[in-house]
MARKOL-467749 format. One record per residue (C-alpha): residue in one letter; z negated, x negated, y. Coordinates in steps of 0.05 Angstrom, whole numbers, plus 5000, padded with zeros to 4 digits. Each point is the difference from the previous one (the first is absolute). Layout:
N
AZXY ...
***
This chain:
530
X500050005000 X501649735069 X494849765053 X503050385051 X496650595029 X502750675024 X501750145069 X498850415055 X503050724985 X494550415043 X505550325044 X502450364939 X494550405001 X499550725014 X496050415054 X495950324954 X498449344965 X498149585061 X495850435026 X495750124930 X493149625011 X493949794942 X496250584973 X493449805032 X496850124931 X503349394981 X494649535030 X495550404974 X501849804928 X500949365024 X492949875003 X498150444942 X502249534959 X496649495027 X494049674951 X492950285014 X503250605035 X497250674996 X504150495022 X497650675025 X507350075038 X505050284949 X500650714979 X501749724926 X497650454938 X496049654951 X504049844937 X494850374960 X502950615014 X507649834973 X499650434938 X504449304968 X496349514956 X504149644968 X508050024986 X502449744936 X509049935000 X503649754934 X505949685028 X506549664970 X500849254999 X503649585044 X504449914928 X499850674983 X507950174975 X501450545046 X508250044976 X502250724990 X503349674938 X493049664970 X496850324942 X494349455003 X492850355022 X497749745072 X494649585004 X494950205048 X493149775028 X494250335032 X498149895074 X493450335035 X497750055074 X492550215005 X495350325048 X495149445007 X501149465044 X499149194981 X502849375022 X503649854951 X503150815007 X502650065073 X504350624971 X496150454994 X499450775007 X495049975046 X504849605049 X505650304985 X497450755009 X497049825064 X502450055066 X503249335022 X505049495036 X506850315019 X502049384969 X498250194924 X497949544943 X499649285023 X500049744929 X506450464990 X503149735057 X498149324986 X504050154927 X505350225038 X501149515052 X500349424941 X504750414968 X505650055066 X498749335012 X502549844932 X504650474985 X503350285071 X499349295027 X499350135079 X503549565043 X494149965050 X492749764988 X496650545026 X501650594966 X495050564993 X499350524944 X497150745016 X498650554948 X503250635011 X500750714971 X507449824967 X506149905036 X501650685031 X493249875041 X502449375005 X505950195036 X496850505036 X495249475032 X506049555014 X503650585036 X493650055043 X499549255013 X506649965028 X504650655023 X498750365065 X502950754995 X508049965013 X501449334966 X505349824956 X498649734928 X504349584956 X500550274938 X504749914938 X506650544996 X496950404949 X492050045006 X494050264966 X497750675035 X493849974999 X500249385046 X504150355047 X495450665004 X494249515025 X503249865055 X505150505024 X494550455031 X499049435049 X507550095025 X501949324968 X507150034977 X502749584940 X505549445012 X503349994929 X502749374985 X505949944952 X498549794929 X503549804931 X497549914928 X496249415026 X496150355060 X501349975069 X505649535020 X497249465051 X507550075048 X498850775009 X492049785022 X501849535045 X506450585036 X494850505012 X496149485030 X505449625044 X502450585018 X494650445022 X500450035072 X507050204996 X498250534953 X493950245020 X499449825085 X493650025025 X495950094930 X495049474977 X503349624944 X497250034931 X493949584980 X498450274930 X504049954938 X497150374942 X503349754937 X498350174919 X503349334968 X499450034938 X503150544954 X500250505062 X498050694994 X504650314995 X506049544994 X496849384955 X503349495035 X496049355002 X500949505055 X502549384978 X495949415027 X506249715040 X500450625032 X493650065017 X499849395036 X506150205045 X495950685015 X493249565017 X504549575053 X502950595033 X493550395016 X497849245023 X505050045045 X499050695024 X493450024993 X498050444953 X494050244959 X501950144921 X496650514960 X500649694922 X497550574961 X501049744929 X496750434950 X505749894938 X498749235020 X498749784927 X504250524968 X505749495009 X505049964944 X504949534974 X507550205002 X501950634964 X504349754938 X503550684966 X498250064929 X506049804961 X498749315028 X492650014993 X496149634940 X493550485004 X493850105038 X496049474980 X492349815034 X502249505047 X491949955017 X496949344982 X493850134957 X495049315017 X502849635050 X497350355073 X503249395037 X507150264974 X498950695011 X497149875071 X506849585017 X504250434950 X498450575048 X500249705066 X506949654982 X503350664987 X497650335057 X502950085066 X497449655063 X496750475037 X500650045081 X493649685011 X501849364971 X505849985049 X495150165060 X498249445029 X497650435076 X494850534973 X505750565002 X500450224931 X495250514991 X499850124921 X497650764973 X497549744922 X497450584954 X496950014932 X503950744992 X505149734964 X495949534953 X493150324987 X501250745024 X501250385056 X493650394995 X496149385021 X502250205074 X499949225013 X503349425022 X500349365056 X503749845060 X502749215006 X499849875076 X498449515054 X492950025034 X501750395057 X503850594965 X493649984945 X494450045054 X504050545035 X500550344935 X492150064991 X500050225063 X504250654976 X496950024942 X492350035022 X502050735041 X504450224946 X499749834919 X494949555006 X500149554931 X503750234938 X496150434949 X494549644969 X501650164930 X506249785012 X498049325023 X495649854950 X503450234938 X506149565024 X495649425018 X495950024931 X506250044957 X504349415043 X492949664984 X500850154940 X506849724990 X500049485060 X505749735030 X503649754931 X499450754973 X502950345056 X505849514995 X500050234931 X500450735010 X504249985051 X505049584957 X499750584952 X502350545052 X505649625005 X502450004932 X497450804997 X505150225062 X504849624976 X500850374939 X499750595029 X504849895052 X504849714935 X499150614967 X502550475063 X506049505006 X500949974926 X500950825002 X504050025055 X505349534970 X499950474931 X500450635045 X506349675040 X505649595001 X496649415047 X505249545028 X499049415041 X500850265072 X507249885035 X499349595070 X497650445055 X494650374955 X493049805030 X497750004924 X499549524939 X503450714960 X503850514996 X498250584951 X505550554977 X500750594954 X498449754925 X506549874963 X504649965071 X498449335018 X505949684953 X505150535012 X498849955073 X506049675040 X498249225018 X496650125059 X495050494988 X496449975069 X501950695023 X497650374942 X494349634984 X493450525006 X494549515021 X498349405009 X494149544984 X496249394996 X494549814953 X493749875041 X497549294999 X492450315021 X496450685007 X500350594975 X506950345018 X507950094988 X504150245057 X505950244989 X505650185047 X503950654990 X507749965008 X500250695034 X508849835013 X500650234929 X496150644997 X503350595003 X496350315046 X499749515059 X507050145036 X498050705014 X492049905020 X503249495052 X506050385016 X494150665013 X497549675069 X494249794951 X494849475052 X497949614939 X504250134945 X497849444955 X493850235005 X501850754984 X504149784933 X493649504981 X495650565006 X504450484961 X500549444941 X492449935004 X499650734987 X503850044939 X496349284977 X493450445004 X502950594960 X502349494950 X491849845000 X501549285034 X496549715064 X502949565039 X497949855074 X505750125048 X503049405045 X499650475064 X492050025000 X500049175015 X503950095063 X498349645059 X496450435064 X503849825061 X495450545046 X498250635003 X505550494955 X504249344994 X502349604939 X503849634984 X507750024981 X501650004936 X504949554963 X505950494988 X501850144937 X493949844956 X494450284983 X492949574960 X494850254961 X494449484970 X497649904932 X493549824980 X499149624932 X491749875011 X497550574962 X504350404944 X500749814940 X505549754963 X502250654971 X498950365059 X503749475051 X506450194944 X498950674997 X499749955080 X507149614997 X503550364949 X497550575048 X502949805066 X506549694957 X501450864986 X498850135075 X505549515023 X504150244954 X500250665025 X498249865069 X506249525005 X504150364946 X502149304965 X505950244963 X504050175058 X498649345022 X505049654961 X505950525018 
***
């Protein structure tokens, strides 16, 4: 890690977030925990009355063989956090059901700040770590660190709604910035910025890009490190703040290979060595931004959602000191610290498994998503004829009717019905509807129709949920520009997004075979090769 230290970003700051002052309480634990102190101050209840004794968890193993494929039993161990407090015991329910710092668990956070300093690798020496409630409060509290009602935001072309509904009550409007299977594309970052004063006269440029790098919700494009570097300089150059929220950051794959040219899904976890595990992992993983950011700009959203549960309402920012005193600030008169249970069940089981077994675990994620996202690929190419796409096609494939793809003419691009690429991370396939070929698009645009692409998407997602499939429709990730504006939409396609996290096998097939009927008679396939 460098030497350097972050720099002075203060003028990025928010209103709202300047203004925010200590709790005066905060001095007043200060001195409570001072030794010899008796403290007839704080309005705490005495642990005595928390109905909670003791709490007893059997949890897997770091080596547990999670593999949808495995037939082996997981391994598991037992982990306990108690009541009574000790030395040798600072977690401990009576702490952690208490009323305390905004900061949470400093023994957690300790934990946590080894583990970015090892694994994220921040490019400046004083990085901070802060507890938070998961990244959609994390967001929310970056939001309020930084935009003023009105600004603009720099987000990707097709983002997560959620993250949009925070702010667009606060008049904020979304700049969408143009993407392709490997995420935003640095040239079209940099236009919006050169460009903005010829674009937008007399608006305050955008200072906060908000970016999802790795397998992308909902398009599963992961940022190649090259790329990520050209993004870093730009917002250098134009000064701006980025948002890396990264929950599917260890659900990184390797390279979808189709089945006929695949050996089998063999354990690729080592089973002794935790040295080769620990660089097995890190070597296939994607730098993340904050190794790049050598100013204090990066300011990283990390959540243990997508590796021990979303119920644990938990997670960390990675941030320079100023952004992470701020952030207490915010959270002192708001969430305070993260749910107690929470802390402590997380902090007694990474205890449990130290840094070595996390590694571990986290290397067996890997393998788990990447059979499952082989397995959604795997039924699409039995479903469909999946070609290689032609130049032009923003995808690795193109997918047509099953049976067609040999008889079709030798350049099959404008009656291909989707296209595709594997995901190299997350949770996701997007695929891109080739609405030129459907029978019904000519005379839904030719009707006056606003959003036609939208209108035919919708129809098909009708007659996918009558067929007893969901899928979630492309049109619900579209950028807010303002107030009853979005964004135009690409004419002539239409997306919907796959999720291969949570069905089973025969489901996920059942699911395909299931949408393979629907574009059959959605798109009418046999007149396609008249």
């Amino acid at each position: 890690m460098s030497s350097n230290k972050s720099i002075d970003l203060s003028h990025h700051l928010n209103t709202l977030s300047r203004s925010r002052v200590p709790s005066p309480l905060k001095y007043v634990v200060d001195y409570m925990n001072q030794p010899g102190m008796i403290s007839l101050a704080g309005g705490l209840p005495h642990p005595s009355a928390f109905p909670y004794n003791t709490v007893n968890l059997e949890v897997y193993s770091p080596d547990a063989d999670i593999a949808p494929t495995s037939t082996k039993a997981k391994t598991t161990m037992d982990i306990s956090v108690a009541k009574d407090i000790s030395p040798d015991r600072p977690n401990n329910l009576s702490v952690a059901l208490q009323y305390g710092a905004s900061t949470g668990s400093k023994s957690l956070s300790l934990f946590l700040h080894d583990f970015a300093k090892r694994v994220f690798r921040p490019a400046y020496s004083d990085f901070q770590v802060l507890l938070h409630f998961g990244n959609t409060d994390g967001w929310n509290k970056v939001v309020n660190l930084f935009c003023e009602p009105g600004d603009y935001i720099l987000i990707e072309e097709h983002t997560y709604p959620s993250s949009q509904a925070l702010w667009a009550p606060m008049g904020c409007r979304g700049v969408p910035v143009s993407m392709d299977k490997d995420g935003i594309i640095p040239d079209a970052l940099e236009c919006v910025l050169q460009e903005w004063e010829d674009s937008h006269p007399g608006t305050k440029r955008p200072h906060l890009l908000y970016i999802v790098p790795t397998g992308q919700n909902p398009t599963g494009s992961t940022i190649p490190v090259e790329r990520k570097k050209l993004i870093y300089d730009i917002c250098v150059k134009y000064d701006v703040i980025i948002c890396e929220d990264d929950p599917y950051y260890f659900l990184q794959m390797p390279n979808y290979t189709p089945v006929s040219d695949r050996c089998t899904h063999e354990s690729v976890l080592p089973v002794h060595d935790e040295s080769v595990i620990d660089g097995a992992l890190l070597d296939a993983l994607v730098p993340t931004f904050v190794s790049l950011d050598y100013q204090g700009r990066v300011i990283r959203l990390e959540t243990f959602s997508k590796t021990m549960g979303p119920g644990n309402r938990l997670g960390y920012f990675v941030c320079n000191p100023l952004f992470s005193e701020r952030l207490v600030r915010a959270s002192e008169v708001t969430t305070q610290a993260p749910a107690g249970w929470s802390q402590a069940i997380v902090e007694e089981h990474l205890k449990a498994w130290k840094y070595e077994g996390y590694i571990r675990w986290l290397f067996g994620l890997r393998q788990l998503y990447t059979i499952r996202r082989d397995w959604l690929c795997d039924l699409i190419f039995s479903e469909f004829d999946v070609l290689p796409s032609p130049d032009g096609i923003p995808h690795d494939y193109i997918a047509l009717p099953k049976g067609h793809g040999k008889r079709m003419d030798a350049n099959p691009k404008s009656k291909y019905i989707f296209s595709f690429s594997a995901p190299k991370g997350g949770m996701f396939v997007w695929v891109q509807l080739n609405l030129n070929n459907h029978p019904k698009f000519e005379g839904i645009r030719a009707s006056g129709e606003e959003y036609p692409e939208e209108k035919l998407e919708t129809q098909i997602w009708m007659e996918l949920i009558r067929e007893k499939l969901l899928l979630t429709p492309g049109s619900f990730y579209s950028p807010v520009l303002g107030p009853n504006q979005r964004m135009k939409r690409e004419k002539g396609v239409a997306f919907f997004r796959l999720a291969f996290s949570f069905e089973t096998r025969e489901d996920m097939e059942k699911g395909v075979k299931r949408m393979a009927r629907v574009f059959e008679r959605s798109w009418g396939f046999a007149e396609l090769l008249n």
